[in-house]
N, C-alpha and C positions, 0 to 999 in steps of 0.2 A: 369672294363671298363664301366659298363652299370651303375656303380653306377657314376663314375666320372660324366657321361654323363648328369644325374637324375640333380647331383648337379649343374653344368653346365646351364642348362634351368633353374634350379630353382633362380639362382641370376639375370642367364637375364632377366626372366619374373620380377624380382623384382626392375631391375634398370630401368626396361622398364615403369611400374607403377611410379616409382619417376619420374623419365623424362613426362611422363604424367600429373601426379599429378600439377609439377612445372609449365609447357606449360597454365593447367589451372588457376591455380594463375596470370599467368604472363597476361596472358585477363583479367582476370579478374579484375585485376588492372588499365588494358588499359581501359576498358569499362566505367568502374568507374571515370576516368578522363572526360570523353565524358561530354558534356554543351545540355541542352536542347533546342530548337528551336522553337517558336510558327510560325503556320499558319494561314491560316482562319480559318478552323477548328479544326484542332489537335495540340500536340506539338508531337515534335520528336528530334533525335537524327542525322537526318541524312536530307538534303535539296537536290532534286533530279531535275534536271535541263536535255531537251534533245536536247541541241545545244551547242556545242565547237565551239567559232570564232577564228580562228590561223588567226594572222596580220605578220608585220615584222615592226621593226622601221624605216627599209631604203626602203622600194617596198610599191608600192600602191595597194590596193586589200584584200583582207582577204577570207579564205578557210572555211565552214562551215561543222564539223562533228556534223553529226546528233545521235541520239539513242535512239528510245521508244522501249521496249521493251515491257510491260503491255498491257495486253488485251485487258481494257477498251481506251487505248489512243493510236491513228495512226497518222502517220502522211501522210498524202494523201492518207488515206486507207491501208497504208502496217505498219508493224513493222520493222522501217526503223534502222539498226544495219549497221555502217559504217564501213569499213577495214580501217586501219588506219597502220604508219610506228611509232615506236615507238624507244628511245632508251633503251636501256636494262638497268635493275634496277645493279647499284653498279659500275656504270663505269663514275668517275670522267669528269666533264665539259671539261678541259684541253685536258683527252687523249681521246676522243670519236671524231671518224672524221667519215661524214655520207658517206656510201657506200653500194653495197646490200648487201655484205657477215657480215658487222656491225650491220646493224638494222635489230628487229625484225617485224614478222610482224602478225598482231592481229585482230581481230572483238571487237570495243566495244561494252558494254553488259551492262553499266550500268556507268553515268556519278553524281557523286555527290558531295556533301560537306559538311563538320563537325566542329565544335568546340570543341578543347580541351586545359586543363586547365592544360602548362607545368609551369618548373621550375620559367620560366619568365613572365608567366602569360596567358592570354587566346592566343591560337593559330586557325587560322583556315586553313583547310587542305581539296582540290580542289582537288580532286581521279578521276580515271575512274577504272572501274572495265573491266579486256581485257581477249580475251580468244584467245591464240598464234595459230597461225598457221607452219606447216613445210612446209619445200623447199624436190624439190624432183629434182635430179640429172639422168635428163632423156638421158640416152646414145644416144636414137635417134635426139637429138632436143640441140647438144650440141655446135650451132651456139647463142641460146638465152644467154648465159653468156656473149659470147662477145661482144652484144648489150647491158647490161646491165641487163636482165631480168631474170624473175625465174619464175618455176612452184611452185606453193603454193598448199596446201591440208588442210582443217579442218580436227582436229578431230573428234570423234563421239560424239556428242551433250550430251551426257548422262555423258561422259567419260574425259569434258576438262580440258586441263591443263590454270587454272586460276592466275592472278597476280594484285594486287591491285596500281595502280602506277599515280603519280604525276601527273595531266594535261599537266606542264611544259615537260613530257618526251615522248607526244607525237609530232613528227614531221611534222607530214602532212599526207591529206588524200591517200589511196593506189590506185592507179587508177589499175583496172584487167580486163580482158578478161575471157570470161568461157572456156574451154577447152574442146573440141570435140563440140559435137552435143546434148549434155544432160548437161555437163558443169558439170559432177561428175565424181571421178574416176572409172575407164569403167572395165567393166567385167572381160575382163581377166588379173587385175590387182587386182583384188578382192582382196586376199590376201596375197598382197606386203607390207603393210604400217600397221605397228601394230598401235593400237586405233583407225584405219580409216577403215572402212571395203567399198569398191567397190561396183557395181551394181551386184544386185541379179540375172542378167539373162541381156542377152545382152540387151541393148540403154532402159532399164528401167529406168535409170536418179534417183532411191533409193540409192545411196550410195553418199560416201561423197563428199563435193563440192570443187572441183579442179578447179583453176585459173592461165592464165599467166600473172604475171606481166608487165601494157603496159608502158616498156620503154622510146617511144617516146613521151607520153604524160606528162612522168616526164620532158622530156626535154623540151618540149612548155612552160608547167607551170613556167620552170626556165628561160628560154630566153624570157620569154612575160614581 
């Protein structure tokens, strides 16, 4: 038994190395396609932009997501990272209809653009870089679905779950509300939400940053 076992781990750890091996190739190749870009100063790979204008062809107005993230550049003094509604990566134009329980919902973190050199010729490809948020199903507060709303929770900043995705797939900005009186999940919820960990001690405001989603200003925004 102990031997099977031996043998066991030793073809997984083997095919684990091939599956890695390949993963790396397969960047590597991707990377390789990338077109260089000149600026004032530098060239690069990548063109970093921290404003998203979402228009519509039929409504007059346009919504502006913001994003600096870098230390050296603020935007009115803060490192301004907008929530934003996204649709989820792999889900055909036709069958996606927007709803809360359909779209997700994200902090960007990082707004860019690139050139690559496909089968047709140079392409260029408009990303944001998102990091998702969860919904939390609060037994006490189970009127806010019926309004349309949700509780959100980031994960732990160290810890997120990242996704590189289309500009075209974000929707519009998230309008939220902070939740309680610190606006983070509260102490004694500290250890409800794996990858999120709650305030270290009550109304400390240290743990992560909980929001409700405000319904009725989605609905302004649609009826204006």
């Amino acid at each position: 038994m102990k031997k099977d076992l031996n043998i066991f781990f030793a073809r997984f750890s083997i095919i684990h190395i091939i599956h890695l091996i390949r993963i790396i190739l397969q960047v590597d190749a991707l990377l390789k396609t990338l077109e260089l870009h000149g600026s004032a100063q530098h060239k690069g790979h990548f063109s970093l932009f921290n404003c998203l204008v979402i228009g519509h062809t039929k409504y007059k107005g346009v919504q502006r997501v913001y994003c600096n993230p870098f230390p050296a550049k603020t935007f009115h003094g803060s490192h301004r990272m907008d929530l934003v509604m996204i649709r989820p990566p792999g889900i055909d134009n036709g069958a996606f209809k927007v709803s809360p329980d359909s779209v997700w919902y994200a902090r960007v973190l990082l707004l860019f653009s690139a050139s690559a050199m496909t089968d047709t010729g140079s392409k260029t490809f408009e990303c944001a870089l998102v990091s998702t948020m969860e919904t939390y199903d609060d037994p006490d507060n189970g009127w806010l679905e019926s309004v349309g709303s949700r509780v959100l929770y980031e994960l732990d900043y160290k810890k997120p779950v990242l996704y590189v995705i289309p500009i075209q797939s974000i929707l519009g900005k998230l309008p939220v509300v902070p939740v309680g009186d610190t606006g983070t999940i509260p102490y004694h919820l500290r250890n409800t939400f794996p990858g999120a960990p709650g305030d270290r001690r009550m109304g400390a405001g240290n743990g992560c940053k909980m929001w409700f989603v405000n319904s009725w200003a989605l609905g302004w925004s649609r009826d204006m």
